[in-house]
C-alpha positions as CSV (number, residue, x, y, z in Angstrom):
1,X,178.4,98.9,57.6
2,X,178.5,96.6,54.4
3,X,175.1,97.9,53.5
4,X,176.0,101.6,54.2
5,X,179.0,101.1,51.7
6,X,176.8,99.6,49.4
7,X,173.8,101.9,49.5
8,X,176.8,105.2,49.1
9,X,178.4,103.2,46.2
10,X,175.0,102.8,44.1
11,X,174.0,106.3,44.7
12,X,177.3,107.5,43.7
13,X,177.7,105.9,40.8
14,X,174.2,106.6,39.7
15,X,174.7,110.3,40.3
16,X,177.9,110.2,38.5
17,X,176.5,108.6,35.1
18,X,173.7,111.4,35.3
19,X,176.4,114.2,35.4
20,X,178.5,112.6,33.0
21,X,175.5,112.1,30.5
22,X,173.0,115.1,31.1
23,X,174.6,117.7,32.4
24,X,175.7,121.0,30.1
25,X,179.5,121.2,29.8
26,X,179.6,124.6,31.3
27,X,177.9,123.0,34.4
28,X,179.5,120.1,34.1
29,X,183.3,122.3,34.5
30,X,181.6,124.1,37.6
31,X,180.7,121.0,39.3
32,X,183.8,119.1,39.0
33,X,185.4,122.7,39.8
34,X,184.3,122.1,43.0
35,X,184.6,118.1,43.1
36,X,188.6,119.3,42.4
37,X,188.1,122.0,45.5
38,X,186.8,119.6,47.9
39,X,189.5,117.2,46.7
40,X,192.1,120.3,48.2
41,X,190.4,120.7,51.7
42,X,190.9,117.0,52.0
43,X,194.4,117.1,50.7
44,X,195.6,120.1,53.4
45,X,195.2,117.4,55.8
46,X,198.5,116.2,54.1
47,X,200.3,119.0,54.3
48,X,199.4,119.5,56.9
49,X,197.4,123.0,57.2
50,X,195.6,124.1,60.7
51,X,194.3,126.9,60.1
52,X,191.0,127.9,57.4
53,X,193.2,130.7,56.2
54,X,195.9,128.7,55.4
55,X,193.6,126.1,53.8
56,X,191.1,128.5,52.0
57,X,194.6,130.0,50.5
58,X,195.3,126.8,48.9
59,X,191.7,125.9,47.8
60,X,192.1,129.7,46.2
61,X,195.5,128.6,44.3
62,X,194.2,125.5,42.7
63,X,191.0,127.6,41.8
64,X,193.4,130.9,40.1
65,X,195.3,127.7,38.4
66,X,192.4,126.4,36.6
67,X,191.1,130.1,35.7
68,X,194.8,130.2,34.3
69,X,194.3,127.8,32.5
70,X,191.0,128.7,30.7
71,X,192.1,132.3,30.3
72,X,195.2,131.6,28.5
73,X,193.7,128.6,26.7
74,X,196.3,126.7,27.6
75,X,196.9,123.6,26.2
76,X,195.5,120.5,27.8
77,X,198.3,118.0,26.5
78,X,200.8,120.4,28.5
79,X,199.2,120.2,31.9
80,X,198.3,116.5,31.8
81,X,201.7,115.5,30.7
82,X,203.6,117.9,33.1
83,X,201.2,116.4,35.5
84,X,202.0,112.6,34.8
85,X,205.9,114.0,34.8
86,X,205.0,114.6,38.8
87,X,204.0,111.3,39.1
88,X,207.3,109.7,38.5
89,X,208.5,111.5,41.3
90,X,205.2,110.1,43.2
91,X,206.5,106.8,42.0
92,X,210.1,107.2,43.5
93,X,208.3,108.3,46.9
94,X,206.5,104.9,47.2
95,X,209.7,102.6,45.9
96,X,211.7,104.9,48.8
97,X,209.1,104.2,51.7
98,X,208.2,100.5,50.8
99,X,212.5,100.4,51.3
100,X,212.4,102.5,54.2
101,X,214.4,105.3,53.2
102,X,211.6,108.3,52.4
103,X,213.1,111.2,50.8
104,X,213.3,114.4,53.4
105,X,211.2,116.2,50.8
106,X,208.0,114.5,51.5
107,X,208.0,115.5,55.0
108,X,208.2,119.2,53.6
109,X,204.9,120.9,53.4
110,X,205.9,123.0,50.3
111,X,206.5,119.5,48.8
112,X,203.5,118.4,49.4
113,X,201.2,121.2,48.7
114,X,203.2,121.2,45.4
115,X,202.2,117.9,44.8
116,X,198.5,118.2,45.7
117,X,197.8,120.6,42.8
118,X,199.9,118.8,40.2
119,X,197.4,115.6,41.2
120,X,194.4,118.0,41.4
121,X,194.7,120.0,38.2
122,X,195.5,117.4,35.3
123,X,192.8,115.3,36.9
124,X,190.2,118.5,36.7
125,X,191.6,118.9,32.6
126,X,191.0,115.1,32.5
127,X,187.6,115.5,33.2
128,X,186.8,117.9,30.8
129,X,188.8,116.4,28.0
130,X,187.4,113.3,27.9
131,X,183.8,114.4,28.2
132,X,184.0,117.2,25.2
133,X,186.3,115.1,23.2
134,X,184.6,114.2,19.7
135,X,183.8,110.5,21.1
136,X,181.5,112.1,23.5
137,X,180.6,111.8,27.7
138,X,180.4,108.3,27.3
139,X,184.1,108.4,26.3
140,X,184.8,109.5,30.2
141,X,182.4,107.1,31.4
142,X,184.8,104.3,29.8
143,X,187.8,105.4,31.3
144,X,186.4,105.7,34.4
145,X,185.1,102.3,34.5
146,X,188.4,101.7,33.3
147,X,189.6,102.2,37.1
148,X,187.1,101.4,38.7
149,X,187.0,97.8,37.3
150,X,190.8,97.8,38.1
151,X,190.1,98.7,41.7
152,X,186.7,95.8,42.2
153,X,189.6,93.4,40.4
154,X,192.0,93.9,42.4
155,X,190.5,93.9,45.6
156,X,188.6,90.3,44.9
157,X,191.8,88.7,43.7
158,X,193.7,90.0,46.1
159,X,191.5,89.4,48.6
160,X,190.8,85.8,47.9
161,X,194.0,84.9,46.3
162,X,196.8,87.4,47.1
163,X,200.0,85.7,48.7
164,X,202.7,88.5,47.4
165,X,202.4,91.8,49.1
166,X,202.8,94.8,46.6
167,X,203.9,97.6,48.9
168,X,203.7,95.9,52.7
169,X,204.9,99.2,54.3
170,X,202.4,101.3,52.3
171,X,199.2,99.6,52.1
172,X,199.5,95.9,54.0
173,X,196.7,94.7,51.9
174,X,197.4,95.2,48.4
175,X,199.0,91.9,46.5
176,X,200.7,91.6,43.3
177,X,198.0,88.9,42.6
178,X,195.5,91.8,43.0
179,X,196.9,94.1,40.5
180,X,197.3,91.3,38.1
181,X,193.6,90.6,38.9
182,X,192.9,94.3,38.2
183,X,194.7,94.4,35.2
184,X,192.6,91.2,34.0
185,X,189.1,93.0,34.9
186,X,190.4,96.1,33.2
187,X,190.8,94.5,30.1
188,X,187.9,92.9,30.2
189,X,185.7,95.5,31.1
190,X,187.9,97.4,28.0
191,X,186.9,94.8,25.3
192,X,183.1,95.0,26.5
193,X,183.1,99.1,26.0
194,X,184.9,98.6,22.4
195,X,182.3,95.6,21.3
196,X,179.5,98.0,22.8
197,X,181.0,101.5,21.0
198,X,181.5,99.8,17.7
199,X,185.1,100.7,18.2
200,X,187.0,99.9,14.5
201,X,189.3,97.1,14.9
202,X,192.3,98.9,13.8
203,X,191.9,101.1,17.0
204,X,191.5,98.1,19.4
205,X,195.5,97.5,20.0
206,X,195.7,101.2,21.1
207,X,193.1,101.4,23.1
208,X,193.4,98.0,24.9
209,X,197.2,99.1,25.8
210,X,195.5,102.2,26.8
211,X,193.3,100.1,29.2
212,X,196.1,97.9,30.5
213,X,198.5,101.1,31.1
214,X,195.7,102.9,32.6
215,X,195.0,100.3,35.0
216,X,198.1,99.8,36.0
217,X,199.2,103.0,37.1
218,X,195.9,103.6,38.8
219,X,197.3,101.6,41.6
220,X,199.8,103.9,41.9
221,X,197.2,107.0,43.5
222,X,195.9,104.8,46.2
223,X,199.5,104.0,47.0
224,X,200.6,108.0,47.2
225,X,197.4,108.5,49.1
226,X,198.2,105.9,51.6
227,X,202.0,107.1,51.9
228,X,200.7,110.9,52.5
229,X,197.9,109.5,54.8
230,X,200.2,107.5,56.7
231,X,203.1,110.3,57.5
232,X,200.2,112.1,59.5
233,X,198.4,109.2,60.6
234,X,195.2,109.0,59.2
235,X,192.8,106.6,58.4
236,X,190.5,108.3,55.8
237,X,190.8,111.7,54.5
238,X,187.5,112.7,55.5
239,X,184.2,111.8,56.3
240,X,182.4,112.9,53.6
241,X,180.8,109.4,51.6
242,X,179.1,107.5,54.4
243,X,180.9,103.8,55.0
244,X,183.5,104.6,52.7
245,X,186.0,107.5,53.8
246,X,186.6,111.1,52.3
247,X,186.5,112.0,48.5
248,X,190.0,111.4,48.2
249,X,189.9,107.7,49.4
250,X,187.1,107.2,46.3
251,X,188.9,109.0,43.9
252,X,192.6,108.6,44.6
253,X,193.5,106.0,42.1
254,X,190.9,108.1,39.1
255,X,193.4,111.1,39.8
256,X,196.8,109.4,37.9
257,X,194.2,106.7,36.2
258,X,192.0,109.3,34.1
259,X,195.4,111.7,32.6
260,X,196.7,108.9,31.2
261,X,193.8,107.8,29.6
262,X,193.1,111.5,28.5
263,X,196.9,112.0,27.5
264,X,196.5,108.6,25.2
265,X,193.3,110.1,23.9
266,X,195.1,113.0,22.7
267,X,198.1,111.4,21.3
268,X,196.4,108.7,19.2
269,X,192.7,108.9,18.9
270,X,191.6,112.7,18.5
């Protein structure tokens, strides 16, 4: 099993690099187009939606949203921030649960569908903003290591020294040591990437914080994920990346980790 994980993790990170690097933006926007869309038919699960009509027609929403969105040019800083907006509420949700007292509105499926696309969509625009922005692909590739570094942190300290349970109702096995470990890798991993892209050293305080905030509230996606998986009892949301779960479960914390980065980007280095 260990090896299986291991063996989907280097392929997947190696496939991902390629993408982010070689591919043409236009192909680039069409495959993450249907990353996004796969990212939906997991996330009906949630809702929950039975039948393929019911989960094609949300698939077809989040794919009319993004067309929306290139057709009327709109803004990227809008749907990102309106997007990280949602989260606060996402934030509210956990603090509510890890007390016990879940708002009714999460059990709606209105609510929840509602939610999937305003986690879906600023995370698609994310994706493209950071990989035409005028630093370049590699630009994406460091906020994405960004989260993942968070996530490897997080899970060692936690693992080997976590004593203080973060959200015991919610995810048993994340610790307040582990974030603080995942914060530490984070900025780490942050003052590596501005060392390796020359970054000017009047930039470094902004970007850092950027690192530290976007490490941070990375935690919270694999927390919301948990919460939704838990209120229809499920493990993984899929089967689709041998050894390690669905899409979601890989890209859960990237989803609230990679607007804020790209909503920093927008507001103070571009």
């Amino acid at each position: 099993m260990l090896m299986q994980r291991i063996l989907t993790a280097v392929i997947l990170i190696f496939l991902i690099i390629v993408g982010l690097l070689k591919l043409p933006a236009l192909w680039f926007m069409d495959v993450t187009i249907l990353v996004v869309l796969w990212g939906a038919y997991e996330w009906t699960q949630f809702i929950p939606l039975k039948t393929y009509a019911a989960k094609l027609g949300f698939m077809l929403t989040l794919v009319l949203m993004i067309f929306a969105i290139l057709f009327f040019n709109v803004p990227s800083i809008y749907v990102l921030a309106i997007g990280i907006l949602a989260w606060f509420d996402g934030i509210y949700l956990v603090i509510k649960q890890q007390k016990g007292q879940l708002p009714l509105r999460a059990n709606n499926p209105y609510y929840r569908a509602w939610f999937g696309l305003v986690v879906l969509l600023p995370f698609w625009v994310a994706l493209n903003v950071l990989r035409t922005s005028s630093y370049g692909p590699i630009w994406l590739l460091y906020g994405m290591s960004i989260v993942w570094m968070a996530d490897i942190g997080a899970y060692f300290v936690g693992r080997y020294c976590g004593k203080h349970k973060l959200a015991s109702n919610i995810s048993p096995n994340k610790t307040w040591e582990g974030v603080l470990g995942g914060l530490l890798f984070a900025l780490v991993a942050g003052i590596i990437w501005n060392w390796f892209l020359k970054v000017p050293m009047t930039l470094w305080w902004i970007i850092l914080l950027m690192v530290v905030i976007t490490a941070g509230i990375s935690v919270l996606g694999d927390l919301l994920e948990s919460l939704f998986k838990r209120l229809v009892n499920l493990k993984d949301s899929g089967a689709l990346l041998p050894g390690h779960g669905g899409l979601l479960d890989r890209i859960d914390a990237l989803t609230i980790g990679l607007p804020v980065f790209a909503l920093f980007t927008l507001l103070f280095l571009l």
